[in-house]
C-alpha positions as CSV (number, residue, x, y, z in Angstrom):
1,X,75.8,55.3,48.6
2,X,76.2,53.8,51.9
3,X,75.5,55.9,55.7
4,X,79.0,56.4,55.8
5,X,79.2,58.0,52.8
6,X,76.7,60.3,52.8
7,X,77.4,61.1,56.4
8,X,80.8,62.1,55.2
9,X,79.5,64.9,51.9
10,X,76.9,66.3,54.4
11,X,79.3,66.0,57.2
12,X,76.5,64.6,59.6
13,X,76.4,61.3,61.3
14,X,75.8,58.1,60.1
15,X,73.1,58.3,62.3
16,X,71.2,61.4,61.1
17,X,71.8,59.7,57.5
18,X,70.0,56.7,58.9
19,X,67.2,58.8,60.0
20,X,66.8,61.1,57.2
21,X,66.1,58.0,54.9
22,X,63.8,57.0,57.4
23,X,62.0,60.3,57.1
24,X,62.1,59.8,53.4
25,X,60.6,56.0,53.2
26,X,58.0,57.6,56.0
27,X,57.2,60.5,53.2
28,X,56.6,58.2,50.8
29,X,59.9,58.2,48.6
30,X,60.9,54.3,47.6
31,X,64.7,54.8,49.1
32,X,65.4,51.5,49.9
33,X,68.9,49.2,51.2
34,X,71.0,47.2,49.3
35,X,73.2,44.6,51.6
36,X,76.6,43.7,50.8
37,X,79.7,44.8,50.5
38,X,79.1,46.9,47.6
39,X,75.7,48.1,49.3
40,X,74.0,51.2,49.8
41,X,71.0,53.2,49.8
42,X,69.4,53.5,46.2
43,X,66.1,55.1,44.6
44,X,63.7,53.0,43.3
45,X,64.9,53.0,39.6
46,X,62.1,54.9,37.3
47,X,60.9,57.3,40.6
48,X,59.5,60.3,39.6
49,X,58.4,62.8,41.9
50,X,55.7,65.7,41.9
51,X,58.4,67.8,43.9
52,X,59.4,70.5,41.1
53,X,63.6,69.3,41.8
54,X,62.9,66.1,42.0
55,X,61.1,65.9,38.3
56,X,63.5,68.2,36.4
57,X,64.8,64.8,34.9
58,X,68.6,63.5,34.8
59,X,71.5,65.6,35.6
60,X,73.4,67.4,33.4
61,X,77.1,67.0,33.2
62,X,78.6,70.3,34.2
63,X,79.6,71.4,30.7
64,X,80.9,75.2,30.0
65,X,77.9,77.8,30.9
66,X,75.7,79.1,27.9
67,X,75.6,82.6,27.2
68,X,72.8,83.3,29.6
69,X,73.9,81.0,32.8
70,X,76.0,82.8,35.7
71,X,77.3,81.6,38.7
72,X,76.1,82.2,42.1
73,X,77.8,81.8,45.6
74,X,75.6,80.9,48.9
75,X,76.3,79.9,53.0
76,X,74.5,77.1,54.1
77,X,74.4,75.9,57.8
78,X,74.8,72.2,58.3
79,X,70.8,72.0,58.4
80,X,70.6,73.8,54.9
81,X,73.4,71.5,53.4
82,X,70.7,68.2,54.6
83,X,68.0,70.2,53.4
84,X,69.2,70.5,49.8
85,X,70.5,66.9,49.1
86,X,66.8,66.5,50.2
87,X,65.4,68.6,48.5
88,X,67.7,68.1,45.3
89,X,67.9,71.9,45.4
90,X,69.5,74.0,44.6
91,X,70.5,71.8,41.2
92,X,74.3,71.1,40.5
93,X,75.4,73.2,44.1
94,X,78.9,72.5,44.7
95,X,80.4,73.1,48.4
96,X,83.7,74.5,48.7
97,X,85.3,74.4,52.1
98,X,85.6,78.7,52.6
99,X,88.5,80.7,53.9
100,X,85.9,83.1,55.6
101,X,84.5,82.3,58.6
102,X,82.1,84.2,59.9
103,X,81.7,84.8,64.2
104,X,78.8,82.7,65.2
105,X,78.7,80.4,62.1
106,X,82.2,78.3,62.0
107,X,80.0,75.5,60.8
108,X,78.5,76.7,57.3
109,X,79.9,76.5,54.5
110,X,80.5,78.2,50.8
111,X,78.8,76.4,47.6
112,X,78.5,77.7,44.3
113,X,76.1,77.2,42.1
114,X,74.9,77.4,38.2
115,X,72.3,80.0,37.6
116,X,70.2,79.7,34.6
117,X,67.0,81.5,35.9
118,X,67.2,84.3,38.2
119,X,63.7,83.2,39.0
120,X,64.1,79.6,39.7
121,X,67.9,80.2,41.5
122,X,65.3,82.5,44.1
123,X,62.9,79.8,44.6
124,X,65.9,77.3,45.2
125,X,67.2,79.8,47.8
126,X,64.0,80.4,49.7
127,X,63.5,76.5,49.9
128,X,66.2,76.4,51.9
129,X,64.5,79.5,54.5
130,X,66.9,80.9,57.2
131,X,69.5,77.6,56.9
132,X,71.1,79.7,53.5
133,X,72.6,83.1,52.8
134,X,73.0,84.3,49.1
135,X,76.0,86.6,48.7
136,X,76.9,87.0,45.2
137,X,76.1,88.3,42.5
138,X,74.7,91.3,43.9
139,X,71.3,91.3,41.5
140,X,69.9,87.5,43.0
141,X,70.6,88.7,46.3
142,X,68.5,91.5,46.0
143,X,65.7,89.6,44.8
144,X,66.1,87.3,47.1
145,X,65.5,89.7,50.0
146,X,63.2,91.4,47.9
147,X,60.4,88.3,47.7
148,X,61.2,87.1,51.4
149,X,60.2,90.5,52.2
150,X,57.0,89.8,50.0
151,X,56.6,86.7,52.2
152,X,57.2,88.4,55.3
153,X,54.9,91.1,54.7
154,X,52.0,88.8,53.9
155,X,52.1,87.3,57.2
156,X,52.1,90.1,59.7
157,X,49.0,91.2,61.0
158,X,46.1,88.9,61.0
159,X,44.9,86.5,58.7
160,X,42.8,87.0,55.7
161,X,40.1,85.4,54.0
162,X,37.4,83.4,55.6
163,X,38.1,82.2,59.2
164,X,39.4,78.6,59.7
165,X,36.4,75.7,59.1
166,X,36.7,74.4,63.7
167,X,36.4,70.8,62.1
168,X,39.7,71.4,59.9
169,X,41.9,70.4,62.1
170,X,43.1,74.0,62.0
171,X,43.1,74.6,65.9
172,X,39.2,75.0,66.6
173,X,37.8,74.5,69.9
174,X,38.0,70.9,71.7
């Protein structure tokens, strides 16, 4: 896909586009540019990553849903929508421009996506932190807030386990 291109699904600039694959050849990810009028930026062919989305294999065509897979329906902010063509997570989300806006976030958007796993749709959610909001169904929400507040809970208070090594690069003394 060219700049443009991707600038125009994520709705960012060109710019940010340009930067984000930047970011991405930085991190280590063989995105690279193909000149020409039919140009673009492409993965190295073959890449696999250790990322758990980015090594569940080729996409599956959006066929009708087994017995077991639901559908679920989240907000993401602009950030969240980069975040998850990232990320390549959640898998098969689909953004649908919404009819409710909401005071204070004119700039998110609606996207629907397949659930298979209640367990993996939560990690795909909490990937995406405070940049997504999962509204239906009612059951992933709850666990949703239900393991952020896991999260949140183990990080109040003080640390624990063994102090931080000074020479870790941790924030010792200098």
């Amino acid at each position: 896909m060219t700049a443009g291109q991707l600038a125009a699904e994520l709705e960012v600039s060109p710019r940010t586009v340009l930067r984000d694959i930047e970011a991405l050849s930085a991190a280590g990810i063989p995105v690279y540019a193909i000149r020409g009028s039919l140009g673009g930026f492409e993965l190295l062919q073959g890449f696999r990553s250790a990322l758990p989305a980015a090594a569940t294999g080729p996409v599956r065509s959006p066929g009708p849903p087994g017995p077991n897979v639901q559908r679920a329906r989240v907000r993401l902010s602009p950030r969240g929508r980069r975040l998850a063509a990232l990320l390549g997570r959640p898998p098969g989300i689909r953004v649908r421009r919404s009819p409710h806006v909401i005071p204070g976030r004119e700039d998110w958007v609606e996207a629907w996506l397949r659930v298979e796993s209640a367990d993996l749709a939560v990690l795909d959610i909490l990937a995406l932190g405070a940049e997504a909001e999962l509204i239906h169904p009612p059951e992933l929400r709850t666990a949703v807030r239900e393991a952020a507040t896991r999260i949140a809970a183990r990080h109040t208070g003080p640390a624990t386990g063994p102090p931080a090594d000074a020479g870790d690069g941790a924030g010792g003394n200098r």
